[in-house]
C-alpha positions in Angstrom: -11.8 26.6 -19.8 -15.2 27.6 -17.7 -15.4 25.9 -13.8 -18.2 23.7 -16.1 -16.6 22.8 -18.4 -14.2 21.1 -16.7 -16.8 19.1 -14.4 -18.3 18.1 -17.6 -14.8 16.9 -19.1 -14.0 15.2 -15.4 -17.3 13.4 -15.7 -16.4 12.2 -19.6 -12.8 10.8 -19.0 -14.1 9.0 -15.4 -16.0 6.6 -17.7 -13.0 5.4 -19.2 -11.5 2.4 -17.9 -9.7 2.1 -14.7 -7.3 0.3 -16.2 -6.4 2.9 -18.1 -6.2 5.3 -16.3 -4.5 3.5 -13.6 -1.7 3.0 -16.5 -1.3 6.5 -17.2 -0.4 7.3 -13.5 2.2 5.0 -13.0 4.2 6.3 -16.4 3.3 9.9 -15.4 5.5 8.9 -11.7 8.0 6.8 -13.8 8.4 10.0 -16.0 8.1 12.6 -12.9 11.2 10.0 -11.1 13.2 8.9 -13.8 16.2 10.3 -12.2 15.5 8.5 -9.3 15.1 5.3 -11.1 18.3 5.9 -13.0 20.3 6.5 -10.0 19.5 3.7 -8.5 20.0 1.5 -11.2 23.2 2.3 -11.7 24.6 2.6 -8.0 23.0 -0.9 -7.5 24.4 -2.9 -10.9 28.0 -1.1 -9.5 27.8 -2.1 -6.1 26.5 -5.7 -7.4 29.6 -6.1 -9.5 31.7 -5.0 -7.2 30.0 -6.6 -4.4 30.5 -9.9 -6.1 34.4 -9.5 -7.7 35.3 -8.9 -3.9 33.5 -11.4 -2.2 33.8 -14.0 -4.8 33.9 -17.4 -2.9 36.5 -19.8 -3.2 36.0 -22.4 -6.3 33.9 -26.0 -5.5 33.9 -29.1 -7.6 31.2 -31.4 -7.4 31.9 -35.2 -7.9 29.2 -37.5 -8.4 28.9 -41.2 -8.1 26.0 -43.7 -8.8 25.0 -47.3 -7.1 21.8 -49.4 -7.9 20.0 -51.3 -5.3 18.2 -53.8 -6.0 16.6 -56.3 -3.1 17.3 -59.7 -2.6 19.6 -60.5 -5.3 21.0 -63.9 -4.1 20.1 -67.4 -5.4 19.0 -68.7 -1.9 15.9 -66.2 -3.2 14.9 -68.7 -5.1 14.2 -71.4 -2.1 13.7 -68.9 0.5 10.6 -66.8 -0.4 9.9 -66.4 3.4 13.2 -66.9 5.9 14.7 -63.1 3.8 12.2 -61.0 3.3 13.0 -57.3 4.6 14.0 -55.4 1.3 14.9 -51.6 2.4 13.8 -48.7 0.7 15.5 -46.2 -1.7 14.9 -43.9 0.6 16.6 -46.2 3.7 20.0 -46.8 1.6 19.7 -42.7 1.2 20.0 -42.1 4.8 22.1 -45.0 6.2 25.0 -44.0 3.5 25.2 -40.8 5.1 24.9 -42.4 8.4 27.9 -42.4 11.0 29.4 -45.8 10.7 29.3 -45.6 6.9 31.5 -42.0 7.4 33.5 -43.6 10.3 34.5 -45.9 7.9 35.0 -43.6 5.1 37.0 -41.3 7.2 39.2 -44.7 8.2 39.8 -45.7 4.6 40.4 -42.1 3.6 42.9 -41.8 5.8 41.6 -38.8 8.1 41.3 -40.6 11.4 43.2 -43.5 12.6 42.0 -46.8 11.0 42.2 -48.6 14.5 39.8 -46.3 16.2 36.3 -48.1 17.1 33.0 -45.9 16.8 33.1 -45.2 20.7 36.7 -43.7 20.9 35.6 -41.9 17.5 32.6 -40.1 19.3 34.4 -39.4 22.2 37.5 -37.7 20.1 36.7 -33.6 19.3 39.2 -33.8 17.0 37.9 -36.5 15.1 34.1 -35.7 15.4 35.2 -32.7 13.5 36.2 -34.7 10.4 32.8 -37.0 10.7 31.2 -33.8 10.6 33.1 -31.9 7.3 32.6 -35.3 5.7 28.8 -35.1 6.1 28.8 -31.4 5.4 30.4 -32.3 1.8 27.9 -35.0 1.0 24.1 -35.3 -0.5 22.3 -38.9 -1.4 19.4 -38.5 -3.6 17.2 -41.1 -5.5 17.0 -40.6 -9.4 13.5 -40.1 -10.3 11.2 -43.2 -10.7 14.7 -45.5 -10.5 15.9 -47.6 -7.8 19.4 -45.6 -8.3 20.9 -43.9 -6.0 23.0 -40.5 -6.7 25.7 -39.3 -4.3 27.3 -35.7 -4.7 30.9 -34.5 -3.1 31.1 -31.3 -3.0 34.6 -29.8 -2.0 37.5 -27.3 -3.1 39.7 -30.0 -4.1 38.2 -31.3 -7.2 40.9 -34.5 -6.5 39.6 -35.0 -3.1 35.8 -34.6 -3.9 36.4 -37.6 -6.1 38.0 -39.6 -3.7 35.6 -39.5 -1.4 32.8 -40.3 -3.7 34.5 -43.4 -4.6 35.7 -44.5 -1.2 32.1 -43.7 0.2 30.6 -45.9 -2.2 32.8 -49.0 -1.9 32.7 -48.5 2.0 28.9 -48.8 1.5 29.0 -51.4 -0.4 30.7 -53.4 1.4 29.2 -52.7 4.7 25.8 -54.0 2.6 27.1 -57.3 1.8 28.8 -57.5 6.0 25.4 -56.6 6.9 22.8 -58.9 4.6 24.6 -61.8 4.6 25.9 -61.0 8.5 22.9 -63.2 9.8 23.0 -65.9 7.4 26.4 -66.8 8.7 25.7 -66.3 12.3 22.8 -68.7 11.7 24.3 -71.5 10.3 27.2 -71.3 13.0 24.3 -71.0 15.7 22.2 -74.5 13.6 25.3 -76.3 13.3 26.1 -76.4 17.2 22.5 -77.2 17.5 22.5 -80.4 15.4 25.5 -81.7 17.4 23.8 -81.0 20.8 20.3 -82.7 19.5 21.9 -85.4 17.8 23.6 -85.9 20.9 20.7 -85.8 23.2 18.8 -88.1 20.9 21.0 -91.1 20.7 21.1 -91.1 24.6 17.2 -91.1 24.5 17.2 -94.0 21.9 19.5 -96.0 24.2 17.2 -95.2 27.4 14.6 -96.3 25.4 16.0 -99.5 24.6 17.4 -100.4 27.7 14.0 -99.7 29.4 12.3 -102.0 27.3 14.9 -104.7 27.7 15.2 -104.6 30.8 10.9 -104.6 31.2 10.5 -107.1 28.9 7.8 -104.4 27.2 7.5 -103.4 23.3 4.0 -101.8 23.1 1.0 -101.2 25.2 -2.6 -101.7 23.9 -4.4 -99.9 21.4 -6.5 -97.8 24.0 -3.7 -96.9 26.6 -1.5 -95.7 23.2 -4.4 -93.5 22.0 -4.6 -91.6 25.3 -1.2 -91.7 26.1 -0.4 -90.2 22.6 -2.9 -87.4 22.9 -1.3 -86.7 26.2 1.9 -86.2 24.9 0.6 -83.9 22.2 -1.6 -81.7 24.3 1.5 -81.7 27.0 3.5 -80.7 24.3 1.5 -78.1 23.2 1.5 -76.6 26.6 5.0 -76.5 26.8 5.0 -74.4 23.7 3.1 -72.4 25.2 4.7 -71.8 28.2 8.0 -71.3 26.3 6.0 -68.3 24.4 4.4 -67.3 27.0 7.8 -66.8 28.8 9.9 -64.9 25.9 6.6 -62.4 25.9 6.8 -61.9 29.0 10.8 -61.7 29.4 9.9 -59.2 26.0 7.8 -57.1 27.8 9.9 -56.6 30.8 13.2 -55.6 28.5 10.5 -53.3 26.7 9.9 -51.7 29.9 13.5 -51.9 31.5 16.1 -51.7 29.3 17.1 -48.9 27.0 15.9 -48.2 23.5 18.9 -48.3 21.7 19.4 -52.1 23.3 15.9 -53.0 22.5 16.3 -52.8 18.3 16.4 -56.4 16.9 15.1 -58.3 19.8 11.9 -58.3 19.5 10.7 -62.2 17.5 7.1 -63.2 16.9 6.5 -66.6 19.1 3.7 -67.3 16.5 5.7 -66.6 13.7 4.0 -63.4 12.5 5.9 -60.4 11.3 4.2 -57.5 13.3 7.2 -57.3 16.1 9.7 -57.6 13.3 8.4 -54.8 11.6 8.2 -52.8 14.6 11.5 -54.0 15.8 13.1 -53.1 12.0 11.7 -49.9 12.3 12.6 -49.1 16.3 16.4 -50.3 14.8 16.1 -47.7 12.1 15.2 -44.8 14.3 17.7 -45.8 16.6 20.3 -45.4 13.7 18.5 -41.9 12.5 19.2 -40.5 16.3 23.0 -41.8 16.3 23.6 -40.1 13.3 21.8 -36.7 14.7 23.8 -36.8 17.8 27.2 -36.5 16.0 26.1 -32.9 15.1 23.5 -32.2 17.2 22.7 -32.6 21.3 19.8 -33.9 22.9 18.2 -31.0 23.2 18.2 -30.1 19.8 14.5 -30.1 17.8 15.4 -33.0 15.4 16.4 -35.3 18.2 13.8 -34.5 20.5 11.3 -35.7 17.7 12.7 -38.4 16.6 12.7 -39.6 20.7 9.3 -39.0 21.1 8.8 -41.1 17.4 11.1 -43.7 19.3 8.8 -43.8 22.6 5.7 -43.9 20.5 7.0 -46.8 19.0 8.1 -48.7 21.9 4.8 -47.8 23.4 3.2 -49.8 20.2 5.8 -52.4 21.1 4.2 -53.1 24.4 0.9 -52.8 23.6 1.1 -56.0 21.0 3.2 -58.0 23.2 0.7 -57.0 26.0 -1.9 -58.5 23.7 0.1 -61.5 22.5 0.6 -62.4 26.6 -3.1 -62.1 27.1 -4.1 -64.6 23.9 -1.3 -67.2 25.5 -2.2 -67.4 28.9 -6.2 -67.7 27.6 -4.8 -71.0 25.3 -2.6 -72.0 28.7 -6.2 -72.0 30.6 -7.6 -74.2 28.0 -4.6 -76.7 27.8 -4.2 -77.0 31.4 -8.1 -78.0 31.7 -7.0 -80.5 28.9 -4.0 -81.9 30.7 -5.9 -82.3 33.9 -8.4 -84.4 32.2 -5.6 -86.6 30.6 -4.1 -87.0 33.7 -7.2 -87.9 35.6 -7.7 -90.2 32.6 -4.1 -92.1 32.7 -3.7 -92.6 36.4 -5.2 -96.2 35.7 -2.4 -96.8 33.4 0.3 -99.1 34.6 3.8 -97.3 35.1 5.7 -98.9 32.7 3.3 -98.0 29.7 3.4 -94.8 30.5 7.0 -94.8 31.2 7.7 -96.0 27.8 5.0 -93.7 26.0 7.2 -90.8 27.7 10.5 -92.0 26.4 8.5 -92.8 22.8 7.4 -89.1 22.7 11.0 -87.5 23.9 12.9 -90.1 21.0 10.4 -88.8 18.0 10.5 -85.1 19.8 14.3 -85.1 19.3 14.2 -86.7 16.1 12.0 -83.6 14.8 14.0 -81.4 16.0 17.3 -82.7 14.5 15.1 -83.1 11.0 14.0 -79.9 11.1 17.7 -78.5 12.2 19.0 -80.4 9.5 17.1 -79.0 6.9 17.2 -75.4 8.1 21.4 -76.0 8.2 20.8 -77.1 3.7 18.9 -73.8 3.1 21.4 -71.8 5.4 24.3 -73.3 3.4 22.5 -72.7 -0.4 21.8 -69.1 0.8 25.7 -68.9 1.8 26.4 -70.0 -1.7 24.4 -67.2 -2.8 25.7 -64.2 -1.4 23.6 -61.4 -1.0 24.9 -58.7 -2.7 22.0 -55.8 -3.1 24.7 -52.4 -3.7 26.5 -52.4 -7.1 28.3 -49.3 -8.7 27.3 -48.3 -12.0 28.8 -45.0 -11.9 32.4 -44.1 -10.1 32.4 -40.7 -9.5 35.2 -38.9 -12.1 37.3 -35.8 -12.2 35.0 -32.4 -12.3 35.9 -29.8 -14.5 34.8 -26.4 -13.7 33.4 -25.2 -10.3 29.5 -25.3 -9.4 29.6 -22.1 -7.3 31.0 -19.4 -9.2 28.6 -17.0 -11.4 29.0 -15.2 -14.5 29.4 -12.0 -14.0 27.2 -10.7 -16.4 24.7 -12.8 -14.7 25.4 -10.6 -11.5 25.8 -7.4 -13.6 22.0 -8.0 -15.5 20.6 -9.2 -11.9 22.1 -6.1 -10.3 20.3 -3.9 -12.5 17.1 -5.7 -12.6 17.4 -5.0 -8.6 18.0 -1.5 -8.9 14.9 -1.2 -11.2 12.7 -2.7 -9.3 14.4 -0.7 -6.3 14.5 2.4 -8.1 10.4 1.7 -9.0 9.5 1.0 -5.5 11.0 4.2 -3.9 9.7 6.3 -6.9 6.2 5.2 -6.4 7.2 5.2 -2.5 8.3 8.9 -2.7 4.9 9.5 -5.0 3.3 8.6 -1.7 4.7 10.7 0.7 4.9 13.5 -1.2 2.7 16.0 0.4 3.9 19.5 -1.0 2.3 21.7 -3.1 2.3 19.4 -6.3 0.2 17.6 -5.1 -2.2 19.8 -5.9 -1.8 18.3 -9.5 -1.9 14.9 -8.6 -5.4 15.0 -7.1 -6.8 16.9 -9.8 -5.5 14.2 -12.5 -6.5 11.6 -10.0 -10.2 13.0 -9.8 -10.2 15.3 -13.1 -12.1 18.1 -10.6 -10.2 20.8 -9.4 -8.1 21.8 -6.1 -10.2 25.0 -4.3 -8.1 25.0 -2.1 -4.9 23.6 0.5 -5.5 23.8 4.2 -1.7 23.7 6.0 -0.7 21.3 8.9 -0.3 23.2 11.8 2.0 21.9 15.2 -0.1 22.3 18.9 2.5 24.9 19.7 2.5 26.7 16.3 -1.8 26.9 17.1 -1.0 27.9 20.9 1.0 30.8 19.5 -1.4 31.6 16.6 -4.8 31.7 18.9 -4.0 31.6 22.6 -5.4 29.3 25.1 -8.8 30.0 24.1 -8.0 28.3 20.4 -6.6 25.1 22.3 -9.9 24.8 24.1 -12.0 25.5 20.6 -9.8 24.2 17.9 -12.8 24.3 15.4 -13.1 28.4 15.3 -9.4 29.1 14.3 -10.8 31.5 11.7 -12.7 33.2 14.5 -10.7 33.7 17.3 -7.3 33.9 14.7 -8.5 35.9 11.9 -5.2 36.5 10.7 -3.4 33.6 10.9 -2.0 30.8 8.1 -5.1 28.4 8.5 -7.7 31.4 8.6 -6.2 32.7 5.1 -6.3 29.2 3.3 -9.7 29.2 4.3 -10.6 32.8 2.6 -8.9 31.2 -0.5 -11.6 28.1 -0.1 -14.4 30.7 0.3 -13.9 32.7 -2.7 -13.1 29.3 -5.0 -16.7 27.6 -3.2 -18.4 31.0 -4.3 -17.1 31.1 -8.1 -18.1 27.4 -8.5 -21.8 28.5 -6.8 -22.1 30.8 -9.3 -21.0 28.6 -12.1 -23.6 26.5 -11.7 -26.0 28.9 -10.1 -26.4 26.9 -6.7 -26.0 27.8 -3.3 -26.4 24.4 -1.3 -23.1 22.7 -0.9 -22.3 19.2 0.8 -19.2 19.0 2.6 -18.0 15.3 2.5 -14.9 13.2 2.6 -13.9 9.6 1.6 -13.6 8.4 5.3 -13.9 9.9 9.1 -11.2 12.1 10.6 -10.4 14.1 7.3 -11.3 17.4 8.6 -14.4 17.6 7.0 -16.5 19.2 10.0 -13.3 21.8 10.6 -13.3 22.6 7.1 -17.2 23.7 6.7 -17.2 25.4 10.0 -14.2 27.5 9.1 -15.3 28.2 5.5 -19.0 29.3 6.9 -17.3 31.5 9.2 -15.2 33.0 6.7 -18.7 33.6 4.3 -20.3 35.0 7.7 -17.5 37.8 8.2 -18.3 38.9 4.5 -21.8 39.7 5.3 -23.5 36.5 3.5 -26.3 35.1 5.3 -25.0 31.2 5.5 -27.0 28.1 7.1 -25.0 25.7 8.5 -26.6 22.3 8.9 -24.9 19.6 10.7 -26.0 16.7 9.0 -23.6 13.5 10.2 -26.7 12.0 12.7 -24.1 8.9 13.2 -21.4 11.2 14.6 -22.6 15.3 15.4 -20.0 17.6 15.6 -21.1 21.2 14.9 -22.9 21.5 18.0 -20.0 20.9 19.7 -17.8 23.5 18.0 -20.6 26.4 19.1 -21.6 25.0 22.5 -25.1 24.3 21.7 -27.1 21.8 22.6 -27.8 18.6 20.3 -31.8 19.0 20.4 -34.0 20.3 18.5 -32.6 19.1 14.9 -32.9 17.4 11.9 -34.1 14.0 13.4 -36.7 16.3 15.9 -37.8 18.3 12.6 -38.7 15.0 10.0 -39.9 13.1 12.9 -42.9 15.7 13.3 -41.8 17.0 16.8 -40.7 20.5 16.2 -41.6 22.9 13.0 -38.5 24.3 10.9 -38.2 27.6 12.7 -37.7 25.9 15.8 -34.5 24.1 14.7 -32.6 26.9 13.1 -30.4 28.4 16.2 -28.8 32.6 15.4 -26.3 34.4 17.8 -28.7 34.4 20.6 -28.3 30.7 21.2 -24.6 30.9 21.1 -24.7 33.6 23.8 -27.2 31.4 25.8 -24.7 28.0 25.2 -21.6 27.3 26.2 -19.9 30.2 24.5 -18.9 33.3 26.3 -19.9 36.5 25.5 -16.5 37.9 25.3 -15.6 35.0 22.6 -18.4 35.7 20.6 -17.7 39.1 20.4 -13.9 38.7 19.2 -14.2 38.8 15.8 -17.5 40.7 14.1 -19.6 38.0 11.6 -20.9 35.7 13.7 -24.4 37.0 13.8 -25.1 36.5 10.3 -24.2 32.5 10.7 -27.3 30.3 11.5 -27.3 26.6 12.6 -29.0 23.9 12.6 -27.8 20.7 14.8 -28.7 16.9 14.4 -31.2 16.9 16.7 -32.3 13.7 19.0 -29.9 10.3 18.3 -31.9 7.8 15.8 -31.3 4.4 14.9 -32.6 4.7 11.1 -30.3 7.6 9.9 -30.2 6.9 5.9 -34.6 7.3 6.3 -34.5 10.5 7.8 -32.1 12.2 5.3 -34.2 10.3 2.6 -37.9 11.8 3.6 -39.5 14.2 2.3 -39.7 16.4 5.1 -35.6 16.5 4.7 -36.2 17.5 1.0 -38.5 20.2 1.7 -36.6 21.7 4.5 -33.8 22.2 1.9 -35.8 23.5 -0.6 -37.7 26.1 1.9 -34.2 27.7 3.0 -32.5 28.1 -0.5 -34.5 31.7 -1.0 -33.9 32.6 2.7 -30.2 32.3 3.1 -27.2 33.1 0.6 -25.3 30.1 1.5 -26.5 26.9 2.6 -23.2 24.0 4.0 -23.9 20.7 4.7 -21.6 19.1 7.1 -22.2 15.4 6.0 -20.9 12.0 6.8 -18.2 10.5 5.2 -19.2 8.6 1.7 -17.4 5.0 2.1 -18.7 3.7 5.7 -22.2 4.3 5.0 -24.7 5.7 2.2 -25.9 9.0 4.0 -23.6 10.9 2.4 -25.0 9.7 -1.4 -28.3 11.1 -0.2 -28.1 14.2 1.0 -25.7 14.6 -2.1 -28.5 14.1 -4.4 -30.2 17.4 -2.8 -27.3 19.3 -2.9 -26.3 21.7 -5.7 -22.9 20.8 -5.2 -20.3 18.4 -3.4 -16.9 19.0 -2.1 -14.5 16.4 -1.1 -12.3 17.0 1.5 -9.0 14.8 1.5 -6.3 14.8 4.3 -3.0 14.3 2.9 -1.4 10.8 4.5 -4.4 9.6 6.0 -5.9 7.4 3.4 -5.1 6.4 -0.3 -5.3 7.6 -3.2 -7.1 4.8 -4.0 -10.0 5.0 -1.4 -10.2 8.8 -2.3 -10.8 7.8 -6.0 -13.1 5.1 -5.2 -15.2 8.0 -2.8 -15.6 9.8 -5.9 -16.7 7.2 -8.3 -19.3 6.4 -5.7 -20.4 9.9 -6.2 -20.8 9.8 -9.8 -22.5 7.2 -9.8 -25.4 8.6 -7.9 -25.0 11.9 -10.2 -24.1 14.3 -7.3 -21.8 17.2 -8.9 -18.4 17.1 -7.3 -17.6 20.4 -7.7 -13.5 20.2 -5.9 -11.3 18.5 -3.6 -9.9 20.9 -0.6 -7.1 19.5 0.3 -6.2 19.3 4.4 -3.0 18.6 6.2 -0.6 19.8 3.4 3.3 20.6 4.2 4.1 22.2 1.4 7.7 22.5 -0.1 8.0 26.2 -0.1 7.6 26.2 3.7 5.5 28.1 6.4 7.4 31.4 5.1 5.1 31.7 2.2 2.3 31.0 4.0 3.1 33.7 6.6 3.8 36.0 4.1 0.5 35.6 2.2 -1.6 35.5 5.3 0.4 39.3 6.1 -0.5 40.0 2.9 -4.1 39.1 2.4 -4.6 40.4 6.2 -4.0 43.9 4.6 -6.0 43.2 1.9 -9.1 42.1 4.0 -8.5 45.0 6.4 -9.1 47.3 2.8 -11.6 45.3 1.5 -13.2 42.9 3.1 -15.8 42.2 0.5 -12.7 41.8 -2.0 -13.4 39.0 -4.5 -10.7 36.3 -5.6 -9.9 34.6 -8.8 -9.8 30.7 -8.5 -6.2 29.7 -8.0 -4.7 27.2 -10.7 
């Protein structure tokens, strides 16, 4: 098949889909490492079965047990809609089953710490801290989806002992809810019950001062007028005492708040006005309070958990303050008003006689009494009916039973199928891994599929000390002319190879302006088209070099000329075209010695022409006309005409000057950017309709080693020293 015809055939298959073709690579690497794949396949499905029949892990059994909570189930309910009204959460119960009392007492009942022990000695024991701790480790409270049931899991290597401590936890928690919701109730009615006595007490003694005082005073009632005012007295002085008596538990409040520590502040905190803001704060102070207790038996202080939940503590406490802070304020505003009040009632009665208001006094302390022991009363009949109905929220509905197989212990064909599924995908990912860092001379193949346009050519990767030994100190300095100053050498002969493959293609498609590109910057693109117009130079072809990257100019570096006039001067109208094209005798006038240019014979029939003066509108001036013409006046002139061009990806100068070429090589350094990018440089060529006439490939460590390439650069040395003129077939 003719050079053409396979550009024509590259340019048909790139419109097929990427998906496709993307397809067809990865089963050509799947074919081209199928023994990889294999391999690894089967070493990791062994080492998985054998991996898991040596560390198989001892048997667990899993016992589960079930409880139901349900809020508030005794008949005192019925009366009391607003003295019990604190039902806890599903999520509460969750956490307080697992707290430590609940496994203090478990542990007790189970027999694996002495049942006399209190929680204090318990904490302070290693030994038994130790078993609080395995007994936690073994247990898991969850909620059953949309259900106020509760689910608790044992997990342990004694199927017989997981069991028993599902059971025991359970009825330890069950118990420990009907101590602690009906705790209060009988507390209460032990606490109203000495009341009465002490009121009822305190009454009749008023009720005999009373009558005594009138007996002896000869004095039943006062007047209509006196008893109005003396009876608003007593109720505004009562209502200051109330007051006051609030005033003095916020207060006292406020300074425990402030004083005391926050695991002795839970539960203290009472609403003086009967609202239910401190309770809830309080209920939720107690429950955090319980949350860090039950940290603290596995964790320190200083562990992340605990620090949390004391800042949630202190941020709580902090709200704490702030409402009683608020509640003081609103009391001592009513104790202002009530104080004016009193004054005004006791400015009012001092015209009273003393024995009316003597008697109003005792009046108001008899029915104050006799409130109070009605009202105790009363609270002691719905304390007892709520005694009668226990409160009873925690009932089993599921005792955990007798687990049959183990919950931790895999099949193992499970562990055979999983182990080979890993070694597939292991065995994939190092196949398309070594796909990627395969940079020998196969390669060569790869590109070509990847692009369908041919390889002209594989520059090596050459060391700094392999290049020292190669060119001398001279080719350190000047690392651009290794072709020039090391004529012979490995680089200088992959070079020749990419001359005579650049000069077939020319001919194939009867052009002689090439563009030398590359998918992104720092591919070697301006090293390559230097080297290769040096190599056309020593041949005896007239070749124009024309360093077209305005963004980032090179070649007048590589010859030591200066940067102005050029390409920018020339389209801008500043210079004509003969005054930009620079010959031998501006290289002996640069920066080049005499003695350099002199080493190797050619350089006379290579012409330049640099970028000129820096723009800021690069893309226009390769666009104008003036560009266009320049190229078009030159192409009788010279034999050769290279293009050292930007890069196509990071900006568009590249697609334009491609469009005046006759022809586009890409030049691609092995390892320094993907496949990917490299394909996606070349699509942006086609699209644009620029003929992408090979890939040169840079950077290559081939497989054979630098032996064969010393031995072909010996032998085509020979050859060139024969013939220099000696024409090359394009190598496949």
């Amino acid at each position: 098949m003719s050079f053409a015809g396979g550009l024509n055939k590259a340019k048909s298959e790139h419109k097929m889909s990427q998906y496709d073709v993307d397809i067809r690579d990865y089963w050509r690497i799947i074919k081209k490492r199928k023994a990889l794949i294999l391999l690894m396949v089967l070493l990791v499905g062994s080492f998985s079965y054998l991996f898991g029949k040596l560390n198989e892990p001892l048997p667990l059994y899993e016992a589960e047990a079930a409880v139901k909570i349900e809020s508030r189930t005794g008949l005192a309910d019925f009366f009391l809609q607003d003295f019990w009204n604190r039902p806890d959460t599903i999520a509460t119960h969750a956490f307080i089953i697992i707290s430590f009392p609940i496994l203090a007492e478990t542990a007790r009942s189970l027999g694996w710490i002495p049942s006399d022990l209190q929680s204090a000695e318990i904490r302070n024991a290693e030994e038994h801290l130790l078993q609080i701790k395995r007994l936690q480790t073994m247990l898991r409270a969850e909620q059953e989806k949309n259900t106020n049931i509760l689910r608790i899991r044992v997990v342990s290597e004694d199927p017989q002992e997981a069991v028993a401590v599902a059971n025991t936890l359970i009825s330890v928690y069950r118990n420990y809810n009907i101590q602690e919701k009906n705790k209060q109730t009988f507390d209460t009615g032990t606490f109203i019950e000495e009341q009465i006595r002490i009121t009822g007490k305190k009454l009749a003694e008023t009720e005999e001062e009373l009558k005594t005082f009138q007996k002896d005073h000869d004095l039943l009632i006062v007047d209509l007028q006196t008893s109005a005012t003396l009876k608003r007295l007593y109720e505004v002085e009562s209502e200051y005492e109330k007051i006051q008596t609030d005033k003095n538990i916020v207060q006292a409040q406020l300074q425990l708040s402030e004083k005391q520590d926050p695991e002795n502040l839970s539960g203290i905190f009472v609403s003086a006005e009967g609202g239910t803001a401190l309770q809830d704060l309080s209920k939720r102070l107690s429950e955090l309070v319980m949350e860090r207790k039950t940290m603290l038996v596995e964790f320190t202080e200083n562990h992340p958990g605990v620090i949390e939940t004391d800042d949630r503590i202190e941020s709580l406490i902090y709200g704490i303050r702030q409402e009683l802070r608020a509640r003081l304020k609103g009391l001592q505003t009513v104790e202002s008003k009530l104080a004016e009040k009193l004054k005004e009632l006791h400015k009012k009665s001092r015209s009273f006689p003393d024995k009316a208001l003597r008697m109003s006094r005792l009046q108001r302390e008899v029915k104050l009494q006799e409130s109070l022991y009605s009202q105790l009363k009363a609270k002691y009949q719905e304390i007892s009916i709520q005694a009668a109905g226990k409160v009873e929220e925690v009932s089993i509905i599921r005792p955990a039973t007798l687990p049959g197989i183990p919950v931790n212990l895999r099949s193992k064909i499970s562990i055979v199928i999983t182990g080979v599924l890993m070694g597939l995908l292991m065995g994939l990912v190092f196949a398309f891994l070594a796909e990627t860092l395969d940079t020998s001379i196969a390669a060569i193949e790869d590109v070509e599929h990847l692009l369908q346009v041919p390889v002209i050519g594989t520059v090596p990767q050459l060391k700094k000390e392999e290049i020292e030994k190669t060119g001398g100190e001279k080719l350190l300095k000047n690392p651009y002319l290794i072709t020039h100053f090391a004529p012979a050498s490995v680089l200088s002969e992959a070079f020749r190879s990419v001359r005579t493959n650049m000069q077939f293609a020319g001919r194939e498609i009867r052009g002689n302006t090439f563009l030398f590109t590359s998918s992104f910057m720092e591919e070697g693109k301006t090293f390559t088209v230097i080297n290769t117009a040096l190599t056309l130079a020593r041949e005896g072809r007239k070749v124009l070099l024309i360093g077209a990257d305005l963004r980032n100019p090179t070649v007048q570096k590589a010859f030591g000329l200066d940067l102005v006039p050029g390409i920018s001067d020339f389209v801008m109208g500043n210079c004509e075209a003969a005054d930009i094209i620079r010959t031998i005798t501006d290289l002996m006038v640069g920066d080049m010695d005499v003695d350099d240019i002199l080493v190797t014979p050619g350089l006379d029939n290579l012409y330049y022409v640099t970028c000129g003066s820096p723009v800021s509108n690069p893309s226009e001036i390769l666009r104008s006309d003036r560009f266009r013409d320049f190229l078009q006046s030159v192409k009788k002139e010279y034999d050769t005409i290279m293009i050292d061009g930007p890069s196509v990806l990071p900006v568009a100068d590249a697609l334009d000057i491609a469009l005046l070429a006759d022809g586009v090589f890409i030049v691609y350094k092995i390892g320094k950017i993907g496949r990917g990018v490299l394909k996606r440089a070349k699509a942006a060529l086609d699209q644009v309709n620029a003929r992408v006439l090979g890939v040169i490939l840079n950077g290559v460590k081939p497989e054979t080693g630098p032996d064969y390439f010393a031995y072909q650069t010996r032998y085509y040395a020979r050859s060139e020293e024969k013939k220099e003129n000696r024409k090359w077939g394009i190598r496949k």
